[in-house]
N, C-alpha and C positions, 0 to 999 in steps of 0.2 A: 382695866388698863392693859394693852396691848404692847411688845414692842417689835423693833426691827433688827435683827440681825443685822452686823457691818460685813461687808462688800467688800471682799480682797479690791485690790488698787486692779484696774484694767487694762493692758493694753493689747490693741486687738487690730485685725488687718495685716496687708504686705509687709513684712518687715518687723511684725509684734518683738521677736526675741532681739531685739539690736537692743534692747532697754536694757538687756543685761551685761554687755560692755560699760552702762555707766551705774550700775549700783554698787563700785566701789567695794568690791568682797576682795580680800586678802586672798582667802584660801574658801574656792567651790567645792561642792561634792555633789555629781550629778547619779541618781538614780534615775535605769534605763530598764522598760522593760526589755529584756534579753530578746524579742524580735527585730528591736531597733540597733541594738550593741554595734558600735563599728559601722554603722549606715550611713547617709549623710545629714539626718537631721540631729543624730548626735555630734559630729563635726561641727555644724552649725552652731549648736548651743558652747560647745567648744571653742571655737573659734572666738566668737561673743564673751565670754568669757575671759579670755588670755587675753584678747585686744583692751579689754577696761584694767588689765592687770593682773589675774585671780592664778594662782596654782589651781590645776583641775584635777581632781581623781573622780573614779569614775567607779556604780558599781550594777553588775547587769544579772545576778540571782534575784530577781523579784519572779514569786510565781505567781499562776495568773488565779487563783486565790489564797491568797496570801491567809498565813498561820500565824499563833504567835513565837512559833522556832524558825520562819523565815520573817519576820519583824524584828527577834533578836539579834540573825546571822547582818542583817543590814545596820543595826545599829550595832552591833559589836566594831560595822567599817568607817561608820561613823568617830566612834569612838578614837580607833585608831587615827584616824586622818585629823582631826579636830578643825572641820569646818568651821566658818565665820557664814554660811551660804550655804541651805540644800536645795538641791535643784530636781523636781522630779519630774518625768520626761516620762508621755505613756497615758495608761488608760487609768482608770479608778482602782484598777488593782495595784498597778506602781506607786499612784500618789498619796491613794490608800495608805500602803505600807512604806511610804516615804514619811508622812505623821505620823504615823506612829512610831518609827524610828527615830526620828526627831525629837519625839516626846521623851524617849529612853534615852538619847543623849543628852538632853539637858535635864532629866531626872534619874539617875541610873538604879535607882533602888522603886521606881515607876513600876505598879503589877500590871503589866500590860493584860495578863488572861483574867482579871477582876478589878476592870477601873471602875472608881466610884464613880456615879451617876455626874452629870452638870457640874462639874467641878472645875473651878480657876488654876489652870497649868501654868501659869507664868512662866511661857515660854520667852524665846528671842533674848535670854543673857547670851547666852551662846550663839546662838545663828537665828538668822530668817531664814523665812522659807517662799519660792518662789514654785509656781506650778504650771507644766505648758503641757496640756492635753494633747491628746495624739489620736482619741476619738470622741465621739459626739455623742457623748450619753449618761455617764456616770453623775454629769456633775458634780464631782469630787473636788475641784479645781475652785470649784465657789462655796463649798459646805465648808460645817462645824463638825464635821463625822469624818471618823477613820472607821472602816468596818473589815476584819478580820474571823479569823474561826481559831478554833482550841485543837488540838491532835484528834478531840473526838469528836469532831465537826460540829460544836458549838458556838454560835454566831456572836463576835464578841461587835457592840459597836461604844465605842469611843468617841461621848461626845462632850467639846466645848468649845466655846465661843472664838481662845485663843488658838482653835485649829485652823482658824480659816486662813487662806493664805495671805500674805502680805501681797504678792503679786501672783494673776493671770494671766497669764501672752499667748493672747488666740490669735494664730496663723492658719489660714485654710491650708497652706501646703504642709502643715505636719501632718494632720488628717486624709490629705488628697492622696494618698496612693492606698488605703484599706481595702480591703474584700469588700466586695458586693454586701456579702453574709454581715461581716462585721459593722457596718456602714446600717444597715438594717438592725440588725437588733440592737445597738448602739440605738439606735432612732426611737424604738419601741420603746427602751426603758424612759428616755428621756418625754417620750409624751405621757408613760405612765406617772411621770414625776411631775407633770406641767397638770395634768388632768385628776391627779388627788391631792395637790397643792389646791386647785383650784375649788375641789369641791369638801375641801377639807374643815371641822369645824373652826380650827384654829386659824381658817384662811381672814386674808385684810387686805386695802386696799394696794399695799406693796407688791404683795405677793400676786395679786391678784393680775396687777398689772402685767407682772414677769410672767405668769402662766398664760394670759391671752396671748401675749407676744409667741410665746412657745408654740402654742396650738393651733395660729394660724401659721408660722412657718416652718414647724414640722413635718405635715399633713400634704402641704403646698410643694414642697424642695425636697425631701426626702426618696419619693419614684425617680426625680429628675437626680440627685444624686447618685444613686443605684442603677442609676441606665448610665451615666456618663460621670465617671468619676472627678474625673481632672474639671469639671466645671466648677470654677473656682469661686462663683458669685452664687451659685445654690452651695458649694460647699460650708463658703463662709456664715451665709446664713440659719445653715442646720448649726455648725458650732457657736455661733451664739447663743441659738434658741439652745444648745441641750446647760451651757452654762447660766442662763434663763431660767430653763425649769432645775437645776439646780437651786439657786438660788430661792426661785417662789416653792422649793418642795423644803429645805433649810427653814424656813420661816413660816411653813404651815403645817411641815410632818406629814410622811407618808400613811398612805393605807393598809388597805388588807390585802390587796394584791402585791405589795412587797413584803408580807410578813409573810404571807404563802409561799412566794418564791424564795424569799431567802430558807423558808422550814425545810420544804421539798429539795433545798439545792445540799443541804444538807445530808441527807441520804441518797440523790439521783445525780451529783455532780456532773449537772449540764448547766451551759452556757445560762448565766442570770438573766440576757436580756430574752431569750426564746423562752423559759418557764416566763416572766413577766409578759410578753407577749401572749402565751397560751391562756393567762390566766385573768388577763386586763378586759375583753367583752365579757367576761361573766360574772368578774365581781364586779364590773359597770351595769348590770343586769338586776344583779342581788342589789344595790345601794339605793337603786330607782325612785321608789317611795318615799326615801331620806331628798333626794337630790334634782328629784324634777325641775324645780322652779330654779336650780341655779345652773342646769343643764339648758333650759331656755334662753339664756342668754349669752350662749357660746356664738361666736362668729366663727370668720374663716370656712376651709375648708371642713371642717368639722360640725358647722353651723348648724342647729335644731331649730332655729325661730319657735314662733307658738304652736305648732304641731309638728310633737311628738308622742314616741310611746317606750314602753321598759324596755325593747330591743333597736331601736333607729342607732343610736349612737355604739352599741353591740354592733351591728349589723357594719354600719361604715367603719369603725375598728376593722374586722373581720375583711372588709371588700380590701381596707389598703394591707393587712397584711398581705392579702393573695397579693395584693401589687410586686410587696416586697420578699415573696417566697418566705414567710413566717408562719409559722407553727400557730392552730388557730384552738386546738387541745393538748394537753400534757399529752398524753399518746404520740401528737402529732410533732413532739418536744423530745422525744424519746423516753418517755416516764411510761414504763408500764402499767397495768391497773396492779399486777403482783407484785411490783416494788411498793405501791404505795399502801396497797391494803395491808404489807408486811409490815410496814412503819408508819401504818396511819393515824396512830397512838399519840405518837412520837410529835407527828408532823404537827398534829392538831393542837396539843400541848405547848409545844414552840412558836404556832402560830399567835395562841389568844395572849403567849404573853408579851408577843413584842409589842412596842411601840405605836407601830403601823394599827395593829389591831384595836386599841384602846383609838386610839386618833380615825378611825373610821367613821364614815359620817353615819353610817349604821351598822352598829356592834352586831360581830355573827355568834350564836351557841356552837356549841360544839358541834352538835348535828348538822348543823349551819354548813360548819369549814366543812363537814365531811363531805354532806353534798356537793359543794363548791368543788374538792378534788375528785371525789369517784360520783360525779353526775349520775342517776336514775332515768327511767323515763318518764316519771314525774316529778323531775327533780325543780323543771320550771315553775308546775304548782306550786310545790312544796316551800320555795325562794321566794315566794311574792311577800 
């Protein structure tokens, strides 16, 4: 027996956050990643908010990997404010650490640095939650996961079912002014997330469907958004697809290429979506064997028909990175070979135990992950 994950409520296009003048909230509280603080799309949500009635407070210390002492310091404002409404504004890191703060206000003795596994929060005595991404990748905005770290960059994730949000309000103009850079690797996790949803043991036809969706307009929109930002009809279609592969990655669980990234981000504190990028054509390499026959039935730009081989879909990975100026080795990530042989212990231990790892379509050995991060020149042999 299989099931389906529930779908935050959607509203999406020109104008998505107007729905928040009528959900009738006493008293908001919006979490802002601090790039936005004082900008106009917090105004906006503001405005939207005061016009349905709400008192607004506002709070803009979210970091851009969020801990569990800046999880505390935002629900401490929670606390003091006593929303009816949390509103989180931002990337996977803000909304991230908007659930989990959420969770601490409406549980205060909640151990955020040891939550039990699949557990029923019966949230929403207190407040809904409401999430309006700000870029196109995390799909945090559509998951059951809050993912944070410990003081000593232990990867904590936070998952259940009652975390999804009640509402998503996908606007291309919240997204439409990012970096080139951000825009891009933003794009890279989210195909990472559409494409081990997709080839995931756990995958179905749900999922299935949201990760094709992903993969043909990620691949497709994502150059044309990184050459021209403000173009608002590939913008909005990249934000669909990364809450898309949110979605199809929530209900099939990720792989080994996000247990590697999150291990390595751990000790190498760079950007998540450039380690995922660096590491998504080679553990699409290593999988091959497991995944061929459902690699044949990829459309899109990504499309393999019946001939291919263990590096084609490597290979076009790797061509649209060059598109997008991404990073196509950890080297090329900024991971040196000396960080990682220093903590390759570490890394490889944190790998085999997340999630991601077990839920790969084929389980790596230890040797396995190592090759995978410190490549040999026969490390391709070696991987078959």
């Amino acid at each position: 027996m299989m099931g389906f994950v529930t779908s935050p409520r959607l509203s999406f296009g020109p104008g998505a956050v107007e729905l928040l003048s009528g959900l009738g909230a006493r008293r908001a509280f919006v979490l802002v990643d601090p790039t936005l603080a004082k900008g106009h799309r917090e105004r906006r949500l503001v405005e939207q908010l005061e016009t349905g009635g709400s008192t607004v407070g506002t709070f803009a210390e979210v970091e851009v990997e969020p801990t569990v002492a800046s999880v505390e310091r935002a629900a401490r404002a929670l606390v003091a404010f006593t929303p009816d409404l949390v509103v989180a504004l931002g990337g996977g890191s803000t909304i991230d650490t908007a659930k989990a703060a959420w969770v601490a206000y409406e549980q205060p003795e909640f151990p955020l640095a040891e939550p039990p596994p699949l557990l029923e929060l019966k949230l929403r005595v207190k407040a809904r939650f409401v999430a309006v991404p700000t870029t196109s990748g995390s799909g945090s905005d559509a998951s059951w996961l809050a993912q944070y770290r410990t003081e000593n960059g232990q990867l904590v994730e936070l998952a259940s079912r009652d975390l999804v949000p009640d509402w998503s309000l996908l606007d291309a103009a919240f997204p439409a002014t990012q970096s080139r850079e951000l825009t891009a690797t933003s794009g890279a996790d989210a195909i990472a997330h559409a494409l081990e949803a997709f080839v995931s043991p756990w995958t179905n036809p749900f999922s299935d469907a949201l990760a094709r969706d992903a993969l043909e307009r990620l691949p497709r929109d994502l150059p044309t958004v990184a050459r021209h930002g403000d173009d608002l009809d590939a913008r909005l279609s990249v934000h669909f697809a990364a809450t898309h592969a949110g979605l199809a990655v929530s209900n099939a669980q990720a792989g080994l290429t996000h247990a590697l990234a999150h291990a390595v981000g751990a000790v190498a504190r760079r950007p998540h979506g450039r380690l995922v990028a660096a590491l998504l054509p080679r553990v699409t390499e290593f999988n091959f064997p497991a995944i061929r026959d459902r690699l044949g039935q990829l459309g899109g730009p990504l499309g393999l028909g019946a001939g291919h081989g263990r590096t084609t879909l490597a290979d076009r990975l790797r061509e649209l990175w060059g598109t997008l100026g991404l990073p196509t080795t950890l080297l090329e990530a900024g991971v040196s070979n000396e960080l990682l042989t220093e903590h390759l212990d570490r890394i490889v231990a944190e790998t085999l135990a997340a999630p991601g790892a077990l839920s790969n379509p084929r389980v790596a050995s230890a040797e396995e992950a190592r090759e995978l991060l410190l490549p040999t020149t026969d490390a391709a042999a070696s991987l078959r």
